[in-house]
Residue, then its C-alpha position, 0 to 999 in steps of 0.5 A: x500500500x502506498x502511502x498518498x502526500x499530504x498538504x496541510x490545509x488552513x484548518x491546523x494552520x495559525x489563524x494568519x497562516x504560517x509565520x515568516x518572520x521567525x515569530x510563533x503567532x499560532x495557537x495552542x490546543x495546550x493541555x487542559x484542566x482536569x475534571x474530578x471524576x471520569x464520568x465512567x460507564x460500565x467497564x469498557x461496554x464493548x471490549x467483551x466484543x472485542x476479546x470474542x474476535x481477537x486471538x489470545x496470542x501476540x501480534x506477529x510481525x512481518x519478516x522485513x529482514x535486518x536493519x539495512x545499513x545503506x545510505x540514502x545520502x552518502x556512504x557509510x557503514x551500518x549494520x543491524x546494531x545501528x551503523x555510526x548511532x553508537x551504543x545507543x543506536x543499537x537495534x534488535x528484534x523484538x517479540x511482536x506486539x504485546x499489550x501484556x507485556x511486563x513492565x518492570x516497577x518504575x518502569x513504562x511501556x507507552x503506544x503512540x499514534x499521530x494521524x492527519x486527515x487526507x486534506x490537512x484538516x484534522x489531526x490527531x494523537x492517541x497514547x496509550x499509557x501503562x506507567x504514564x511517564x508524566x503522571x504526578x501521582x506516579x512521581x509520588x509512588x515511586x517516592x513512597x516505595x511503590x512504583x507499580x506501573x499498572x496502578x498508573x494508566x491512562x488514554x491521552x486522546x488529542x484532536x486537532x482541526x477547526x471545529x473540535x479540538x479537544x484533549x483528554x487524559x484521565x490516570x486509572x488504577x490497576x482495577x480499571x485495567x485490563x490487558x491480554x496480548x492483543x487488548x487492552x483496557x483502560x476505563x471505559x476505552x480499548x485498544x484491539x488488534x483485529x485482523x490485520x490492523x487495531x481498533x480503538x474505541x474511545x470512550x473519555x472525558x475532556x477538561x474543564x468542560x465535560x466534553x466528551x471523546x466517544x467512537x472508534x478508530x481503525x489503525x491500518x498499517x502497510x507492513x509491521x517492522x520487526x526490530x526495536x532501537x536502543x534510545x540510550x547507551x545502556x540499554x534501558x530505553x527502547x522504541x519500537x516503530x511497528x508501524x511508520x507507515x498507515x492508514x487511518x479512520x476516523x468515525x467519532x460520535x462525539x464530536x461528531x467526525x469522520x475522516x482518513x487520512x496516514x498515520x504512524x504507530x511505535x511503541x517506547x518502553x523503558x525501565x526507568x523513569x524518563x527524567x532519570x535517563x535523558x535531560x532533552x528530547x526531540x523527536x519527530x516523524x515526516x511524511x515522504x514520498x514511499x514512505x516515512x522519516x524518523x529522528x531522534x536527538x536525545x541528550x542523556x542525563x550522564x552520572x556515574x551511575x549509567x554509561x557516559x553518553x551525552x547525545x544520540x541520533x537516529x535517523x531512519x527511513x521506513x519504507x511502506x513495506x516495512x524495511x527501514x533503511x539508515x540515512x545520514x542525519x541532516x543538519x539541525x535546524x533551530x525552530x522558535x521556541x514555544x510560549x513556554x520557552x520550551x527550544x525546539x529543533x528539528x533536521x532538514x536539508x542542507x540549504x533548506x529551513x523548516x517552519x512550524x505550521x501550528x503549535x499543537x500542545x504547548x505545555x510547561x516542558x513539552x510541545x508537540x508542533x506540525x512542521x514544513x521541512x524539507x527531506x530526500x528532495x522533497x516537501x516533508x510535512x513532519x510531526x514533531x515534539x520537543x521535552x524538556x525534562x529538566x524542567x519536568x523534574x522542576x517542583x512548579x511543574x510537578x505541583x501544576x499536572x495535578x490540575x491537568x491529569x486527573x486520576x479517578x480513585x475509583 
């Protein structure tokens, strides 16, 4: 399946389009205030469906072969532990996707999805947390000698367009979860993997106003990857982009939406809190002709503790069937920063700059941005993500993302 390009419409443009001048004048969906409660319905209404039609084992993933270590823009060496990325490039294969797998004590696994709509439109992110890395309730866990991940869950669920943005994510204990291989339950929402492709029905409730999120989504990749990358040197940090290149549809009844559009799927898990292993965090993943591009840039948080590693890149091309191919990082380009004077950056080619199209989240140590870049000689429409995890570990913020992640204690 190939991919189609997309163009950004005005409807996740800023209100006077894309600035020129180097200034942000755009608009944030910024994370939202929470609501006490959930306003839960009966435990996951349709997820004894969904567990009636999916197999009880793993997802297997397709057989792409190792890590190809060709250049797509100059010659270099590369290999299946990463080529020139160092240690923390490291890549291997993994077991196929599991929502039941472990995760240890102060640990997290997370699944992540970003899509936008065919016309530029609509946009959307969904992370599916066990041990939610940002969640202030955990912080206080781990300081109390009980770091459990599973009695910190929650479904972020972000729109993004012209007539419905909305961001929901409500923390759940360990009794409002439940996980098999290829489901998982957190509230009132599920995630399935279904054939060849994985449903989501959502069911949240957004803050200050009760707004609700309800109805479903079809996740459908082209081909599903079969390795997984070390993000730091020792090894305690892996992402796993199962699939970079996808399809989605969007059917809400809740604002009401119906869309299509690409979409990119991956998974992170570690066995550390985030804070303890990195200091910055830049990553982001763009739309190219065959395919999809994706770079990390993560500083480490180096102590005597953990191997010295101060910097990490990777950079990769995921094709539409499921190959990944190492490609030379191209130059850093310096982005405005955010209203919170979160920096960002980003890479582009050389001789070509890259401009935010629309600030979608801006918080305190976070933001999450579309971009207009520029990669293997053509337009990339990117999203992006910037955080900053020395201000995360700042006492102001922690004191602040009560007020922003609610938690039902039911």
């Amino acid at each position: 399946m190939r991919m189609p390009g997309i163009s950004i419409a005005a409807g996740l443009w800023s209100a006077g389009g894309p600035a020129d001048d180097g200034h942000e004048d755009d608009h944030s969906g910024g994370l939202s205030s929470p609501l006490p409660g959930d306003r839960r319905s009966a435990l996951r209404a349709g997820i004894s469906r969904l567990e009636s039609v999916v197999q009880s084992s793993g997802i297997a993933q397709r057989n792409t072969g190792p890590l190809s270590g060709g250049r797509q823009h100059a010659p270099g060496s590369g290999g299946t532990d990463g080529g020139d990325f160092g240690p923390a490039g490291r890549s291997r294969a993994h077991d196929g996707l599991r929502f039941d797998c472990a995760v240890p004590h102060s640990g997290y696994v997370w699944w992540y999805i970003d899509a936008l709509s065919a016309d530029g439109a609509h946009g959307l992110t969904l992370i599916a947390f066990i041990g939610s890395v940002f969640s202030p309730y955990y912080a206080w866990a781990r300081r109390r000698s009980d770091p459990s991940p599973l009695n910190h869950c929650s479904l972020n669920v972000a729109l993004y367009g012209p007539r419905a943005s909305r961001w929901a994510m409500t923390e759940r204990g360990a009794a409002r979860v439940t996980r098999e291989a290829a489901v998982l339950g957190i509230g009132p929402s599920a995630l399935a993997w279904i054939d060849d492709g994985m449903t989501i029905d959502i069911n949240e409730v957004c803050a200050p106003l009760p707004w609700r999120i309800r109805g479903r989504i079809r996740l459908l990749p082209s081909a599903l990857g079969n390795r997984s990358f070390d993000v730091d040197a020792s090894g305690r940090h892996r992402w796993t982009p199962f699939a970079p290149c996808a399809r989605i549809e969007v059917r809400l009844d809740e604002p009401a939406l119906s869309w299509s559009g690409i979409a990119y799927f991956d998974s992170n898990c570690g066995a550390e809190p985030l804070e303890d292993a990195f200091r910055h965090w830049t990553w982001s993943r763009a739309s190219v002709p065959g395919g999809t591009v994706v770079f990390y840039d993560v500083t480490a948080r180096t102590d005597a503790h953990r191997a010295q590693a101060p910097a990490c890149a990777l950079a990769l091309h995921f094709g539409t069937d499921g190959s990944a191919q190492v490609i030379d990082p191209p130059p850093v380009v310096r982005l405005p920063a955010t209203r919170w004077r979160i920096p960002r950056r980003t890479r582009a080619e050389a001789g070509h700059g890259a401009k935010v199209i629309r600030t979608l989240e801006d918080a305190p140590f976070y933001s999450r941005s579309l971009l207009d870049t520029r990669l293997l000689g053509g337009a990339a429409p990117a999203m992006h993500e910037s955080l900053d995890l020395d201000r995360f570990r700042a006492r102001w913020v922690q004191c602040l993302l009560p007020f922003r992640m609610p938690r039902a204690f039911s």
